[in-house]
Every structure is written in structure tokens, then in C-alpha cells.
FIMI-607022 format. One record per residue (C-alpha): residue number from 1; residue in three letters; chain; x, y, z negated. Coordinates in Angstrom, 3 decimals, m for minus. Example, Ala and Ser with C-alpha at 12.3 -4.5 7.8 and 13.67 -1.06 7.14 Angstrom:
2
- resi/resn/chain/px/py/pz
- 1/ALA/A/12.300/m4.500/m7.800 .
- 2/SER/A/13.670/m1.060/m7.140 .
// end
This chain:
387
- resi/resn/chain/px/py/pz
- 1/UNK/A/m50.350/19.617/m114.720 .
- 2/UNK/A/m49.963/21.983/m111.790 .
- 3/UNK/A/m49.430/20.046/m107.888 .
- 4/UNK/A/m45.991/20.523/m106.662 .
- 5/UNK/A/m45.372/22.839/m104.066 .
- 6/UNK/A/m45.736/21.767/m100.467 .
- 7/UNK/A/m42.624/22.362/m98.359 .
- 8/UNK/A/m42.834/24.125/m94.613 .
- 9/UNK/A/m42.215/20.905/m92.797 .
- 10/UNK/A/m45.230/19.193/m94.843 .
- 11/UNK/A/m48.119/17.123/m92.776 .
- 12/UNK/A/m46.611/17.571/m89.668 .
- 13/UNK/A/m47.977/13.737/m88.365 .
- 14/UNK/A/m50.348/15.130/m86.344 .
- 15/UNK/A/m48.723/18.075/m84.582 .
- 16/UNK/A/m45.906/15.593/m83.245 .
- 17/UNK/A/m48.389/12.629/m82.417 .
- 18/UNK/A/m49.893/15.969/m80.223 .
- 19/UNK/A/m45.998/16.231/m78.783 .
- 20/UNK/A/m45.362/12.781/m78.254 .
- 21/UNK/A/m48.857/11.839/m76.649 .
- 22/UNK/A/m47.944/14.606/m74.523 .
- 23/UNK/A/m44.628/13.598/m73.517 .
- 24/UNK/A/m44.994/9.621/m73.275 .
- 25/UNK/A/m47.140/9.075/m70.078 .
- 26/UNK/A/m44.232/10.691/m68.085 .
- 27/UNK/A/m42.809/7.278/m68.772 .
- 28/UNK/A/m45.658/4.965/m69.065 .
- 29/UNK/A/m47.978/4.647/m66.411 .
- 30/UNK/A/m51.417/2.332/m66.119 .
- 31/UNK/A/m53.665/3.560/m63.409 .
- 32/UNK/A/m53.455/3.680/m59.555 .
- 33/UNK/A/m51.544/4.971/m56.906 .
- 34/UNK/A/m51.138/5.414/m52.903 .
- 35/UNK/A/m48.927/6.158/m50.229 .
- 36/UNK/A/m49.197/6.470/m46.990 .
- 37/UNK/A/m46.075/6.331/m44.246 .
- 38/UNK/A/m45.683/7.240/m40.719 .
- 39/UNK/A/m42.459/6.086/m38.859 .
- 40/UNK/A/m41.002/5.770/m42.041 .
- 41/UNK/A/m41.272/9.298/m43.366 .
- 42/UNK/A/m44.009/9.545/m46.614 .
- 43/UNK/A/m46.852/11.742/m45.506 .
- 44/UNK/A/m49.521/10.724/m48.484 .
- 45/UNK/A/m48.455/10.488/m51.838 .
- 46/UNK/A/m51.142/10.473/m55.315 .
- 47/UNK/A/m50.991/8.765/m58.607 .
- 48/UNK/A/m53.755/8.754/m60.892 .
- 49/UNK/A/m52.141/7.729/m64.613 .
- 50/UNK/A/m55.544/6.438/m66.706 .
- 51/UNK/A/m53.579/6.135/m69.589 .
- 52/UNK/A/m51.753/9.649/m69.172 .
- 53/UNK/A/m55.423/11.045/m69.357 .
- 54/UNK/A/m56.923/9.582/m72.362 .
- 55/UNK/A/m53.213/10.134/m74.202 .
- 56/UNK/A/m53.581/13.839/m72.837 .
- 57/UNK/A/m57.116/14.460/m74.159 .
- 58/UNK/A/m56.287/12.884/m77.360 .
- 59/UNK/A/m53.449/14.925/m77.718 .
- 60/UNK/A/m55.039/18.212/m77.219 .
- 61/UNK/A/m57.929/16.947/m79.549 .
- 62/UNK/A/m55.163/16.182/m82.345 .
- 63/UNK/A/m54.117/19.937/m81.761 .
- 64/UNK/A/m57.096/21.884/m81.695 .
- 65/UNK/A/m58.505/19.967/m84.946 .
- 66/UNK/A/m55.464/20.850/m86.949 .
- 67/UNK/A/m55.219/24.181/m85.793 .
- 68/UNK/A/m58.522/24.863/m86.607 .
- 69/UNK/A/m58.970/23.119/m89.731 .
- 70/UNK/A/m55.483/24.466/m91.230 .
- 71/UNK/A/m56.215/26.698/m93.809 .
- 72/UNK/A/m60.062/26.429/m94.327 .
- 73/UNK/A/m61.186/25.869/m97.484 .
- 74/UNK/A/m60.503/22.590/m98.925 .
- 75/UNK/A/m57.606/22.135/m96.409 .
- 76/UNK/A/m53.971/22.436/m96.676 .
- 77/UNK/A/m52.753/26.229/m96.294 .
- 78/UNK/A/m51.150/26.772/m92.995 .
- 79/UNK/A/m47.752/26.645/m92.483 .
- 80/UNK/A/m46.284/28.224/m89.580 .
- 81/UNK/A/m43.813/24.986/m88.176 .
- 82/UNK/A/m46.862/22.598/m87.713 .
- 83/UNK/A/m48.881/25.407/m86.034 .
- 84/UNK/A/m45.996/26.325/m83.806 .
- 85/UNK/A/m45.371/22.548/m83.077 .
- 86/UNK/A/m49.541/22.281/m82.769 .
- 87/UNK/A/m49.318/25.151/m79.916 .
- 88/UNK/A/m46.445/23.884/m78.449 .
- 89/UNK/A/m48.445/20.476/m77.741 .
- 90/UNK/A/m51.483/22.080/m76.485 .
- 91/UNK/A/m49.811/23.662/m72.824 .
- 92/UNK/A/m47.547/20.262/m72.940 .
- 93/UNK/A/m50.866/17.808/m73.108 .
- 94/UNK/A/m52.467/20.439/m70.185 .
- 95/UNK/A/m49.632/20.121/m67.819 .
- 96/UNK/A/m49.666/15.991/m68.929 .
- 97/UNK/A/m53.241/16.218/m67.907 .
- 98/UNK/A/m53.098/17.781/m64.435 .
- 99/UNK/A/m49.753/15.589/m64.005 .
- 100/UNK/A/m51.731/12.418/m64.371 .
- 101/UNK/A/m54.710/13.347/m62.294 .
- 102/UNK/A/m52.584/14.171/m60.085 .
- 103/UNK/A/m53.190/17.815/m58.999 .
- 104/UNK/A/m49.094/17.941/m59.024 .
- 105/UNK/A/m45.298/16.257/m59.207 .
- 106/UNK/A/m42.596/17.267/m60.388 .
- 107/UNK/A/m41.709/17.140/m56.745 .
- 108/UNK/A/m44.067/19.894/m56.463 .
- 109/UNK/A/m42.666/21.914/m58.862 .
- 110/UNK/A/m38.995/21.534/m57.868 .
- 111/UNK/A/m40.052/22.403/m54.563 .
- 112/UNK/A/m42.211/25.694/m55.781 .
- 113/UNK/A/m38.631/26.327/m58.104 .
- 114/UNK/A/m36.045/25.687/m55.990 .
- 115/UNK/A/m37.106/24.986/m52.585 .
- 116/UNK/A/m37.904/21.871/m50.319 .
- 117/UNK/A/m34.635/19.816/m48.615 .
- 118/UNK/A/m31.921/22.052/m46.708 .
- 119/UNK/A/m32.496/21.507/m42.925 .
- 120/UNK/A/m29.309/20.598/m40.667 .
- 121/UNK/A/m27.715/23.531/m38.999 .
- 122/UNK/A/m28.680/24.913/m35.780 .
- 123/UNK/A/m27.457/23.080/m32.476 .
- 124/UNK/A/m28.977/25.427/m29.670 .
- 125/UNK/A/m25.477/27.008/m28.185 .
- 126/UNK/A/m27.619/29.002/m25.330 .
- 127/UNK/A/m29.269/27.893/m21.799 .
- 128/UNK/A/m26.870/25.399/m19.900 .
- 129/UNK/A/m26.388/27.142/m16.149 .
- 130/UNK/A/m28.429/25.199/m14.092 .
- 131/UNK/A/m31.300/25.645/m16.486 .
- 132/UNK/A/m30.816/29.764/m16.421 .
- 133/UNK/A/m29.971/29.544/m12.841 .
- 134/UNK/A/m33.348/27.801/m12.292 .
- 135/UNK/A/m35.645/30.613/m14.213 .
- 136/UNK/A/m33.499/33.613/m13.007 .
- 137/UNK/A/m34.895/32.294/m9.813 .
- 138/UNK/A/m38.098/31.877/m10.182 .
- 139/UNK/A/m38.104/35.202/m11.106 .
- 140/UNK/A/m37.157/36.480/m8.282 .
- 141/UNK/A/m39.468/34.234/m6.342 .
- 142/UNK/A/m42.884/34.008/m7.784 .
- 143/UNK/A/m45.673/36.617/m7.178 .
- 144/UNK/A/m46.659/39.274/m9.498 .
- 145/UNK/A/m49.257/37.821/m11.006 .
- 146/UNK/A/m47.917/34.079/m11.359 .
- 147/UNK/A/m44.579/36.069/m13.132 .
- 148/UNK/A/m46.780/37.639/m15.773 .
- 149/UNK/A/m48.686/34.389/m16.520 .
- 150/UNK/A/m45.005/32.685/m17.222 .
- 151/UNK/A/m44.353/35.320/m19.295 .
- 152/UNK/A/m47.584/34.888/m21.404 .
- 153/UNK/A/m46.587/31.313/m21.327 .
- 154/UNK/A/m43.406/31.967/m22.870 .
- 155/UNK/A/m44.811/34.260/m25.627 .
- 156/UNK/A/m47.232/31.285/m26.643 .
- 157/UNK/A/m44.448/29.205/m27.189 .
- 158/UNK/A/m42.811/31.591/m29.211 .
- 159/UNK/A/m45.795/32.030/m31.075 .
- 160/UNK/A/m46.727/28.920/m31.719 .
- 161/UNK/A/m43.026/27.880/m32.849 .
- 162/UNK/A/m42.732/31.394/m35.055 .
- 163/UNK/A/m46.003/30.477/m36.931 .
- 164/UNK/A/m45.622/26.653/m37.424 .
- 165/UNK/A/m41.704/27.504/m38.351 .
- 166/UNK/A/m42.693/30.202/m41.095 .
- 167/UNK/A/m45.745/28.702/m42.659 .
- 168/UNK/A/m43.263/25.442/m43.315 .
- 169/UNK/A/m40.877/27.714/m45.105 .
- 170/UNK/A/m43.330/29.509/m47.183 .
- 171/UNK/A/m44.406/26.104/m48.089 .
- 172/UNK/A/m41.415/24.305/m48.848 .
- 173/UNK/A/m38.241/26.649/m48.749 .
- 174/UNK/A/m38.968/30.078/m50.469 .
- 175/UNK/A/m40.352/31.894/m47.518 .
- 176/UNK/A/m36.246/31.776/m46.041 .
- 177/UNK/A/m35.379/31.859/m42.794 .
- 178/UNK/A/m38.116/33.428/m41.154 .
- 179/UNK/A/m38.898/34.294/m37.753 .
- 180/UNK/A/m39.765/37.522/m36.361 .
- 181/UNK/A/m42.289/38.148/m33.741 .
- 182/UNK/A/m41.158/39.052/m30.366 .
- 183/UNK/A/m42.988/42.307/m29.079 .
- 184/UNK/A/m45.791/42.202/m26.216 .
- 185/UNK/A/m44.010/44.009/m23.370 .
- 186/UNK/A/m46.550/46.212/m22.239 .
- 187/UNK/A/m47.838/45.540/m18.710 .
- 188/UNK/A/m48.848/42.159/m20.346 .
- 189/UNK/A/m52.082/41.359/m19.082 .
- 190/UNK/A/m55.740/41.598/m21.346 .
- 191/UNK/A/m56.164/37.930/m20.609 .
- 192/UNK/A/m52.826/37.482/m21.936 .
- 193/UNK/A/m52.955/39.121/m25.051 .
- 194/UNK/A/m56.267/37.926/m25.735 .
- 195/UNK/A/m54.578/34.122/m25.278 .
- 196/UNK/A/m52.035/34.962/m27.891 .
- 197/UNK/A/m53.868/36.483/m30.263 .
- 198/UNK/A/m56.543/33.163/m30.662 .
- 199/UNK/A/m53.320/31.222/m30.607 .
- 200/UNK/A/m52.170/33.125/m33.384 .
- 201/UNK/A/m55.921/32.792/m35.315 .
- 202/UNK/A/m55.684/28.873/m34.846 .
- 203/UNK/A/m52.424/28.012/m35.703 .
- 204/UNK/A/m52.826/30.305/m38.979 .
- 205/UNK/A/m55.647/27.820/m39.973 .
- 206/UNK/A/m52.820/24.895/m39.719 .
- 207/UNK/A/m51.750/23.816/m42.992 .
- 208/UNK/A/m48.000/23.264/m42.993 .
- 209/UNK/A/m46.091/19.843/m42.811 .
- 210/UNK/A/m45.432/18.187/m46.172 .
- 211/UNK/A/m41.895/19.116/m47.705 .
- 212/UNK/A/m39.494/16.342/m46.294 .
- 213/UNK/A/m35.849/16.423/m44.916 .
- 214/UNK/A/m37.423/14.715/m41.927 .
- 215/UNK/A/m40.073/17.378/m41.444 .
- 216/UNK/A/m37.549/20.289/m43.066 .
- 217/UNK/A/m35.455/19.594/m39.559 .
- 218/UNK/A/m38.451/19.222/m37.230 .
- 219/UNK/A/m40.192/22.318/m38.530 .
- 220/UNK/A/m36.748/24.699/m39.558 .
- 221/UNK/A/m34.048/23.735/m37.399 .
- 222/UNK/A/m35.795/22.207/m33.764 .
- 223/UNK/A/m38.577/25.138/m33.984 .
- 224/UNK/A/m35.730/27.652/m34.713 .
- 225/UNK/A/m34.004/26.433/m31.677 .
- 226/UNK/A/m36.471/25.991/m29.623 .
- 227/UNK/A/m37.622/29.912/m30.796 .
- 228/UNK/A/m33.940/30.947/m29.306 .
- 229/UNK/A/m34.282/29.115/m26.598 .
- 230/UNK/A/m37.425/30.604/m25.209 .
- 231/UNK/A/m36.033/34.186/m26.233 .
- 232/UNK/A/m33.551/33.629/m23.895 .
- 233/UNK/A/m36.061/32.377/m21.020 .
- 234/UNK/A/m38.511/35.534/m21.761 .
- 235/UNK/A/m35.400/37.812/m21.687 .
- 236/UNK/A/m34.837/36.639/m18.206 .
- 237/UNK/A/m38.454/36.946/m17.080 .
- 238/UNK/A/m38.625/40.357/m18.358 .
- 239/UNK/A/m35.550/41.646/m16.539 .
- 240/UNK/A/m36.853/40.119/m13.285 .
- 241/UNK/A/m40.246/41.611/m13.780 .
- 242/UNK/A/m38.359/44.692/m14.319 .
- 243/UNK/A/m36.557/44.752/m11.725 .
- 244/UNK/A/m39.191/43.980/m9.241 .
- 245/UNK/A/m42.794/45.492/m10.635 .
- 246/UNK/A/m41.343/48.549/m13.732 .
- 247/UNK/A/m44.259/48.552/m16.033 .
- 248/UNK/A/m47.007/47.845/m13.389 .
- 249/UNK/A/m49.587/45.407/m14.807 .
- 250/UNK/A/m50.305/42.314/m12.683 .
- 251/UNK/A/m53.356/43.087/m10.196 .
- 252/UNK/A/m56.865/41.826/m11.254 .
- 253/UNK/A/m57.682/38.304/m9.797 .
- 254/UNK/A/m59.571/38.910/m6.102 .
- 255/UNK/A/m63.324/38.912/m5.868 .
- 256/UNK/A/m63.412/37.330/m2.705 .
- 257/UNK/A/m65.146/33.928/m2.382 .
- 258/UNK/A/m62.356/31.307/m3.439 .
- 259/UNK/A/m60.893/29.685/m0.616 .
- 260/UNK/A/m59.535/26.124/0.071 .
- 261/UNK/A/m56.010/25.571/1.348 .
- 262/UNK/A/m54.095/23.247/2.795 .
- 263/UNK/A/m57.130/20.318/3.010 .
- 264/UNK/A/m57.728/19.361/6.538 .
- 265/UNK/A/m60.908/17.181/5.706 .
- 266/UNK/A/m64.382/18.173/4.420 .
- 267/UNK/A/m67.094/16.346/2.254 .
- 268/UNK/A/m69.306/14.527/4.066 .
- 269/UNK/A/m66.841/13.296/6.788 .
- 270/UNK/A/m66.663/9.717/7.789 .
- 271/UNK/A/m63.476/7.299/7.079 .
- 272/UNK/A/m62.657/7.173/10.818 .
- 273/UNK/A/m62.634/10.745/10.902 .
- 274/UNK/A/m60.591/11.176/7.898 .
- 275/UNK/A/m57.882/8.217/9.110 .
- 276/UNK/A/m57.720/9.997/12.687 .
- 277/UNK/A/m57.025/13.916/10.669 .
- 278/UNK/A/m54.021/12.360/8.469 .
- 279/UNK/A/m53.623/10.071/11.432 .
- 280/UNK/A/m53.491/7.209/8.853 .
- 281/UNK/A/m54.907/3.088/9.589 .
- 282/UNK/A/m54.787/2.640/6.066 .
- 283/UNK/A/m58.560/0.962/4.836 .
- 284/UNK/A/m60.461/1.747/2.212 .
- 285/UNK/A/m59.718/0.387/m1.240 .
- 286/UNK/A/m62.120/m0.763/m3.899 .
- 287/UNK/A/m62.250/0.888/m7.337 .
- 288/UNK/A/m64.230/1.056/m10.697 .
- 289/UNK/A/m66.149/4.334/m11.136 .
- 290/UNK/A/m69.106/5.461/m13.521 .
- 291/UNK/A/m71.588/4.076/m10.914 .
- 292/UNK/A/m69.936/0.859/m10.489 .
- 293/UNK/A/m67.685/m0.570/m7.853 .
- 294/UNK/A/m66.795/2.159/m5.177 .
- 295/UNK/A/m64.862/2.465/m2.111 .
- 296/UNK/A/m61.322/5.012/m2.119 .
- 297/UNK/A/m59.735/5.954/0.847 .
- 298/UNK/A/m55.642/7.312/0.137 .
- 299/UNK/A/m54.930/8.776/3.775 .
- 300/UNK/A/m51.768/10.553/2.254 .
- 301/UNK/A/m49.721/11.377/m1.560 .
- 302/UNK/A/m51.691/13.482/m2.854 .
- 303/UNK/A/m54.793/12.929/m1.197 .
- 304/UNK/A/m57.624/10.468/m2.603 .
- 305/UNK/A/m61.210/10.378/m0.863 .
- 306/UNK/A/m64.324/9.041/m2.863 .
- 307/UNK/A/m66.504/7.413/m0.670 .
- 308/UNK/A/m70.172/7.464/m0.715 .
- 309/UNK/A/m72.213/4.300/m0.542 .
- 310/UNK/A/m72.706/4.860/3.308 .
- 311/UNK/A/m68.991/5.365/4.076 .
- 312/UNK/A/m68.480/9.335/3.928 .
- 313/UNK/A/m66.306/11.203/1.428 .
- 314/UNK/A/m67.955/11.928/m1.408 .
- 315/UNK/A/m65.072/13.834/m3.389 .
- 316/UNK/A/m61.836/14.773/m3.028 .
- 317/UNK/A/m58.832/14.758/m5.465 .
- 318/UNK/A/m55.703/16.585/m4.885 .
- 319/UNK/A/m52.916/15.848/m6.859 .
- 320/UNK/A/m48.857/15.896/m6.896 .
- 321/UNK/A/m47.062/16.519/m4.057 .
- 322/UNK/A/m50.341/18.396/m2.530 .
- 323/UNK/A/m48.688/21.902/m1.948 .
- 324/UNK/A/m52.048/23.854/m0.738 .
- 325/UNK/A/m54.405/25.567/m3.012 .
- 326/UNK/A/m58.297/26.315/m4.310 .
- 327/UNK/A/m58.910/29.261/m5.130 .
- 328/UNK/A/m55.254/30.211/m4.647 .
- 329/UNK/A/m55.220/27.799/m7.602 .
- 330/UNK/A/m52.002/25.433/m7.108 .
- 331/UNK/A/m51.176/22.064/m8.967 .
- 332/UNK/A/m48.823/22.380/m11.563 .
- 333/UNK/A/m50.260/26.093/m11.980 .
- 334/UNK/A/m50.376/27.423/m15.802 .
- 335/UNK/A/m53.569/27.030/m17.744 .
- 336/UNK/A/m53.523/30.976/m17.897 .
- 337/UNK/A/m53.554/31.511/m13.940 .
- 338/UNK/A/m56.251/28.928/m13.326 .
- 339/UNK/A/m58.542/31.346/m15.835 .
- 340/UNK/A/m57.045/34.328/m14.275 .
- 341/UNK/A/m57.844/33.231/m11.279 .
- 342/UNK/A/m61.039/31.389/m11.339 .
- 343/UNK/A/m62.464/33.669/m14.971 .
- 344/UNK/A/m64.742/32.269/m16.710 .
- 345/UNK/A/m65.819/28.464/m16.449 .
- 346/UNK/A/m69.574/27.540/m15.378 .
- 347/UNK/A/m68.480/24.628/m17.138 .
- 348/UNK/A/m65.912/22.769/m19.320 .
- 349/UNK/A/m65.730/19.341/m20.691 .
- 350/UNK/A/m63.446/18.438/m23.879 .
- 351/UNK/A/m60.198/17.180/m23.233 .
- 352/UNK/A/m59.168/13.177/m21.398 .
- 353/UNK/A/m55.935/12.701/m23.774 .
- 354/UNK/A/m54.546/16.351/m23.091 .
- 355/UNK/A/m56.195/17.794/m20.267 .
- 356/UNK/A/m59.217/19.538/m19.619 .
- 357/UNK/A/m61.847/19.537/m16.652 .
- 358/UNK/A/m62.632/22.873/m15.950 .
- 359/UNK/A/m65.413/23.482/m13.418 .
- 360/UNK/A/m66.141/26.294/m10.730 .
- 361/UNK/A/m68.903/26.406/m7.849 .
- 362/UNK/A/m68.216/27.292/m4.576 .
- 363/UNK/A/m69.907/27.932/m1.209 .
- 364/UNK/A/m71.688/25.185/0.592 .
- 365/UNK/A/m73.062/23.331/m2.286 .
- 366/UNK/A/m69.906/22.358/m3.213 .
- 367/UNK/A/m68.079/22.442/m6.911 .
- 368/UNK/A/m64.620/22.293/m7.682 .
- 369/UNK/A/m62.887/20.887/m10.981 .
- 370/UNK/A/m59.529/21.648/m11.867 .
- 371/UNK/A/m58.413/19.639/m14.960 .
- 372/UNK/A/m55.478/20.915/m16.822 .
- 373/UNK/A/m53.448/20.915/m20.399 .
- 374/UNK/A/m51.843/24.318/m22.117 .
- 375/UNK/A/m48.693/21.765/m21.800 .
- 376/UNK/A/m48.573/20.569/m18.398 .
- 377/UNK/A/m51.053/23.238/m16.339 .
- 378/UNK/A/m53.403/21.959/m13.722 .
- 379/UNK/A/m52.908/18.491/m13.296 .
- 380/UNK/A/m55.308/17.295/m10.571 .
- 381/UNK/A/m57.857/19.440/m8.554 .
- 382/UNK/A/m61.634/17.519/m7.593 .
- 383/UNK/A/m63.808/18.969/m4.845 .
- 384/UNK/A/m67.121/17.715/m5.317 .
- 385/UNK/A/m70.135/18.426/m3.419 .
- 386/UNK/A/m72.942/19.721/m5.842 .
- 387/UNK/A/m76.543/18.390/m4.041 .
// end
């Protein structure tokens, strides 16, 4: 008696367990999982689905065996719907696999399809008048060289929000809205372009913001504002740089020994002489230092004298209001004309919160540090005497 005929859709058990083991951990999950939050927004996210991994391996183990035992001798012939529905399980129990290790989301995926969250339209509606009036005049005011070094400052910003502001859209959105650079005008200074093009190396290493509406209006919208916004400012630095200097590059910084401005008393004098230069009574006031409890004497703003154990200043610190200069080095003064003007550090220590200490020598065994943030410029300036 001859075996009946087996039908296409015969011994299909395993191909579908293959499917459904495939399919079910999407739903069921028994492993572990973390997130992390700052100020509400998710910045961490991973699951790790044990049971999505075993069902996965199984799965692809249920596939492989019938595909390669279907039609070897002593096996059932092979039959093309359970093969399809066997190779049809194997790239569904891979992607099940990497889902539950967690290599990716679907959040991944719909953001690599269709793109991360749609930032909120643009606010920036141009430079308010006081704020243009303000730059147009500086412009017209500040020397050659200080002009150019806004400028550079200017194109960093640009930079640095063009960069951060495209590398979050090729992340999350599709590569849309991008930014285009802005061209180096060119009297632009070698120690200028050499600032913007290691700001353009580092911030390339950055790795972009994770795909969030929060971060989607930080990143698109306030960068692309900010970008206008500093258009606008270089446009009006340009034209007054134009209109005073053509194409002339700024002049090289001066090789004449630096010179101090603007403060009336040296290292090494004595309190009384100090109080009767500022013509100040105030007495000296204790403070903490390195070497223990010290004496500080604050003759005017701006102005605070170290004293040495015997009474004499020690160091000097000039801060905000002090209006003179070192090295023709002024507080407040960009991080770009301090190196322009100084060149190259003897030394520099890594940065207190933001700033820098920057360190020069100058005649008469004495050194001066200027400590100062790409942010905020030079923020305080320290003579110190060296021996």
C-alpha cells in the first residue's frame, strides 16, 4: 500500500515555532533595563531581554536544522512554503537578537526611517537696535588688531554652532536643514585661521546629542538662531573693517618688551607705601592661601595686593573695573588677543571651572598670569615676582 501524498503546507511546526519565537519577545520581556534622566529629558536608555535571546537563538536553530535537513535522504522532500517560511524566520530571529541585546529600538529605526522629532520654528526676527547700535560701534572704535580678533571670535561661534547644528541633523533628522559655512574673509589673521580650523577638528570628534524634542530644539532651532544672529554681528564687523583697514591684515603683535599699564605700585613695596599711592587707610585683611593664612591689602576695585610674610606685596591681581593693561593685554580682552599678543605660553595650567592661567615672564624677575575662558576672555591678570 503506497503512503499518501504529502500536501505543500505539510510539517510546517517548525518553520512557524522559528516565526513565532521570533516575533514573541517584542512582547514579552525578562531581563534588565536602565535609564538615565537629566532635568527630566532621557539621555540613557538600554534593555537587555534574556528571554528574547535564548527565544532568538532557538529560533534560528529551529531554522537552520530544517533547512538543512529538508530533503536529505531519509527526510521529508522539500517543499517550497516551509522553506520560504524557514528563511523568512531566520533575518526575523537576527533582528529579534540584536533587538534584545540591545544594539537598537525601534526608536532607532524610526528615527534612521523617518527622522528624529520636528523642532519648533525659528524665533530670531534680527538684532534689536541697541544691540546693532552697540557692535556698529565698536567697530568703529576698536583698533585694528582688537577688530580682527572679534571677528575671529565671531567665526568660532559660527563654527561651533554650524558643526554641533549639522552633526544633530545627520543624526536624528535626515541630514535637513543644514548650515553652510560662512567664508574666511581674507585679511583674517594666521592665528585666526589656525583657531578655527582646531575648533573645527574638535568639535568633529563630538558625538551628537541623543534624538529628543528637547534636544531637537536646543540643537536645530536655538543653534540655527543663534547661527543668524552672529551672521548678522560678523556682517557688521566686516563692513567696519572695510571701511576703515580694505583688505589690510592686522599688524603682527610688537616685539618690544611687554609693558605694564595703568599700576601705580610695584612688587616688593611696603603696605604704607601702597595705602599712601591709592591714598587709601584701609588695613590689611586676612585670607586663606596655598601657604596658609596670609595677609591682602584691597587699596582700590580692582586692585588686590598679596602680602609677603614681612609686610611687602608679594603679587598683584588686577581685575574688573581695572582699565590699564600688561602687555597691552586688557581685562575682558578675547582669548585670541591675549595669544596674539603675548604668543606662545612659557606656561599653562588646565582650566579653574572655565578659565585658564596662562603664564608669561617679564623683566625684573617678574611673571605675569593672565587667566582667561574662550567664553568670557581674560578674566583676572596676576603679576608675580619670579625669585
Amino acid at each position: 500500500m503506497s503512503e499518501p501524498t504529502q500536501g505543500l503546507w505539510h510539517n510546517m511546526n517548525r518553520p512557524l515555532a522559528a516565526i513565532l519565537l521570533g516575533v514573541l519577545p517584542f512582547w514579552l520581556f525578562l531581563g534588565a533595563s536602565d535609564k538615565r534622566t537629566v532635568n527630566g529629558e532621557v539621555v540613557f536608555e538600554s534593555e537587555l531581554n534574556l528571554l528574547g535571546i535564548v527565544m532568538a537563538i532557538v529560533a534560528l536553530g529551529l531554522a537552520f536544522t530544517m533547512l538543512r535537513r529538508d530533503g536529505s535522504p531519509g527526510q521529508p522532500p522539500r517543499r517550497w512554503p516551509r522553506t520560504l517560511v524557514a528563511i523568512t524566520a531566520i533575518p526575523l530571529a537576527l533582528f529579534q537578537l540584536g533587538y534584545s541585546i540591545g544594539f537598537y529600538s525601534f526608536k532607532d529605526i524610526n528615527i534612521a526611517v523617518f527622522g528624529g522629532p520636528a523642532p519648533p520654528p525659528s524665533t530670531y526676527g534680527g538684532l534689536n537696535p541697541d544691540l546693532k547700535k552697540f557692535f556698529v560701534e565698536r567697530s568703529r572704535t576698536l583698533d585694528q588688531g582688537r577688530l580682527n580678533d572679534t571677528i575671529v571670535n565671531s567665526l568660532l561661534r559660527l563654527t561651533e554652532a554650524r558643526i554641533r547644528h549639522n552633526a544633530y541633523a545627520d543624526a536624528c533628522h535626515r541630514g535637513k536643514w543644514q548650515l553652510e559655512a560662512v567664508a574666511l574673509p581674507a585679511f583674517l589673521s594666521e592665528a585666526g585661521r589656525d583657531a578655527i580650523a582646531e575648533s573645527e577638528r574638535k568639535l568633529a570628534a563630538e558625538r551628537p546629542a541623543p534624538c529628543a524634542e528637547k534636544n531637537a530644539k536646543a540643537n536645530i532651532t536655538e543653534l540655527s538662531d543663534y547661527y543668524a544672529r552672529d551672521k548678522d554681528i560678523l556682517a557688521i564687523q566686516l563692513a567696519g573693517y572695510d571701511g576703515r583697514f580694505g583688505s589690510e591684515p592686522p599688524p603682527a603683535a610688537s616685539t618690544t618688551v611687554p609693558a605694564i599699564e595703568g599700576v601705580p605700585v610695584g612688587l616688593g613695596a611696603s603696605v604704607a607705601e601702597a595705602q599712601r599711592i591709592f591714598g587709601s587707610t584701609r588695613q590689611p585683611e586676612p585670607y586663606t592661601s596655598a601657604m596658609g593664612e596670609r595677609l591682602a591689602l584691597y587699596p582700590a576695585d580692582g586692585f588686590a595686593l598679596y602680602l609677603s610674610t614681612d609686610k611687602q606685596v608679594a603679587s598683584i591681581k588686577l581685575t574688573k573695573p581695572f582699565n590699564g593693561s600688561v602687555g597691552s593685554v586688557r581685562i575682558g580682552d578675547p582669548l585670541i588677543t591675549l595669544k596674539r599678543l603675548m604668543g606662545k605660553p612659557t606656561k599653562e595650567l588646565f582650566p579653574f571651572d572655565e578659565n585658564r592661567a596662562y603664564f608669561y615672564p617679564l623683566p625684573d624677575d617678574v611673571t605675569v598670569r593672565f587667566d582667561a575662558s574662550e567664553e568670557e576672555g581674560v578674566q583676572s591678570i596676576m603679576l608675580l615676582k619670579t625669585k
